[in-house]
N, C-alpha and C positions, 0 to 999 in steps of 0.2 A: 457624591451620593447622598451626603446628610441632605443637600438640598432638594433633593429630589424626595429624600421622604419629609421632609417638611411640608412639602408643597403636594404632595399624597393626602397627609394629615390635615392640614387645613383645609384641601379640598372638600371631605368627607365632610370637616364638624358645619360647613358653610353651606353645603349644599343640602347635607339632613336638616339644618336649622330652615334654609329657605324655604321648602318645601315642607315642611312640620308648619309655619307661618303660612303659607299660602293654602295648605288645608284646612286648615282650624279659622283661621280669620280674613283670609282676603277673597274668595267664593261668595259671588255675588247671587244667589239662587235668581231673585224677580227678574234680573239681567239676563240669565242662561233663559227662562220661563218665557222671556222677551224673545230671543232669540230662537228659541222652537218654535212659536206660534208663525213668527215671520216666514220662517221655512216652510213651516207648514201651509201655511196663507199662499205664500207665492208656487206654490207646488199644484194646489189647487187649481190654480188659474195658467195652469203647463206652463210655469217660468222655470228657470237654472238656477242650480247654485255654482260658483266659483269661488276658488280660493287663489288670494297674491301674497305673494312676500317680496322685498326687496332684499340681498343677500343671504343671510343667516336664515330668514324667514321661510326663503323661497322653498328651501330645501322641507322646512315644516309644512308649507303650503301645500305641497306636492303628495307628502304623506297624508294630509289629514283629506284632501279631495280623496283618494285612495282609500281611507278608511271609512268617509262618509259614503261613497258608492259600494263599497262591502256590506253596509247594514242597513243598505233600500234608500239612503238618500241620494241620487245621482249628483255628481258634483265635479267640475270641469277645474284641474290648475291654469291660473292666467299668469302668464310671464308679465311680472312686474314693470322691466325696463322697456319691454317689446309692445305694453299697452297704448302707448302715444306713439305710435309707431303703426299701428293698422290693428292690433293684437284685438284692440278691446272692442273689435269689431263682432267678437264670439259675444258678447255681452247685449244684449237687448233688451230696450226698455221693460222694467218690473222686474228685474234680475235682480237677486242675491251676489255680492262680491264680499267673502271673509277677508279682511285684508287685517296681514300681522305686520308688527311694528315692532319693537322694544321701547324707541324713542318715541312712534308716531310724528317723528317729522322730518321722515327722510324727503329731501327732495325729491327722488325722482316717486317715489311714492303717494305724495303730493300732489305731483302733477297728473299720473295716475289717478287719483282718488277724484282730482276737478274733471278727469277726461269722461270717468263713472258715472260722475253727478250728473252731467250733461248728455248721456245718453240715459237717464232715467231710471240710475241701475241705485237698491237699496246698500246700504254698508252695515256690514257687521264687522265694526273694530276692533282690535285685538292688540293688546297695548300698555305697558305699564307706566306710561306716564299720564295722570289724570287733568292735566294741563295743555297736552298737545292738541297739534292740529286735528288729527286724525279721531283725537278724544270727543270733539265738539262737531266735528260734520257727521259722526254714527249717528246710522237709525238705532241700532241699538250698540252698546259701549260693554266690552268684557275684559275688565283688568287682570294683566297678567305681569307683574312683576317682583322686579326683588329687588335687596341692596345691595346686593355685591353677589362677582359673577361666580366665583369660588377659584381663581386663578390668577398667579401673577399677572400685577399691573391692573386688575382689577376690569377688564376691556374686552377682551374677549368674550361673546357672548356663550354661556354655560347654562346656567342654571335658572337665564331666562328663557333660553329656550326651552327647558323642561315643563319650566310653570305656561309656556303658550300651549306645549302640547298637552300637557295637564287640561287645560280648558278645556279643551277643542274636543279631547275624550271625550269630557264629561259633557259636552253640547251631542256627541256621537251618542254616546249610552241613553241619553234623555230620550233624543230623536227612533232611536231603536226601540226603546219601552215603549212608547206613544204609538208606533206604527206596527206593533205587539209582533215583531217579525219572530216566525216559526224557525226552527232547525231546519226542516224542509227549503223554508223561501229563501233561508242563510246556507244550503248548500249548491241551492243553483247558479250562486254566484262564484261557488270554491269547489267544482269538480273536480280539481286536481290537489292532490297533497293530501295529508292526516283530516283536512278542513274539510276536506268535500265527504267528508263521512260521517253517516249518522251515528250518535253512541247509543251505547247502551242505555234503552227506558226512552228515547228519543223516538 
């Protein structure tokens, strides 16, 4: 049991430290600023947005298409491994693909990413290594990293995946200010639940 609250305690001071770090000083604004206009640009011109992840990601990926179609941004999950495979056939030239990383160079994501290029789809990458693959082929580039994951062995991916979803909000929140969506426009997407209801002064 001491080790289990060891490993309690270190998780906390690691992951409040990461994340006190990635607020204050790793938020790239002109990067996110880059990143909305693209959206918006290709929105214009009736393209899609998609979001991939390989593994850990994918599960991020899933959520944030999810959250970007709740605040007027429509946005489609691409299964990562299943895109060289027929998948990325949903993808059409002028297309938005958000693809997350940690490392940005996971193979199969890679291969991925060259399958995107080659049908003319843009990359918004998402990624804490400023070095990778994935770093250098984005139209536009959003760091999301840390040093340590806050758990033994140091590997398992934690508190990087909080700082991807950290981004990805804050690309959500931007994207919903700019298209000044109303209570109204945001409950016809949430007619069921506490969500699909106006509040009060609303």
């Amino acid at each position: 049991m001491e080790r289990c609250k060891q490993a309690y305690e270190q998780y906390i001071d690691i992951v409040k430290g990461e994340i006190v770090r990635f607020l204050d000083y790793k938020i790239n604004y002109e990067e996110l600023i880059k990143a909305v206009n693209l959206i918006i640009n290709i929105e214009r011109n009736k393209k899609r947005v998609h979001v991939t992840g390989i593994g850990k990601p994918s599960h991020v990926a899933t959520y944030i298409a999810s959250l970007l179609s709740s605040v007027g941004t429509p946005a489609y999950f691409l299964n990562g491994t299943e895109a060289v495979h027929g998948s990325s056939g949903q993808c059409e030239n002028g297309d938005i693909v958000i693809c997350i990383s940690n490392s940005g160079e996971t193979m199969e994501l890679i291969a991925t990413v060259k399958t995107l290029r080659k049908n003319g789809c843009k990359i918004i990458g998402v990624t804490g290594n400023y070095q990778s693959y994935l770093a250098k082929v984005s139209d536009v580039y959003l760091f999301a990293g840390v040093e340590q994951e806050g758990g033994p062995l140091n590997r398992a991916p934690r508190a990087s995946v909080l700082v991807e979803m950290i981004i990805l909000q804050q690309l959500s929140v931007m994207l919903q200010a700019y298209k000044e969506m109303s209570p109204q426009q945001y409950i016809q997407y949430h007619p069921g639940g506490s969500l699909g209801k106006l509040r009060e002064g609303e």
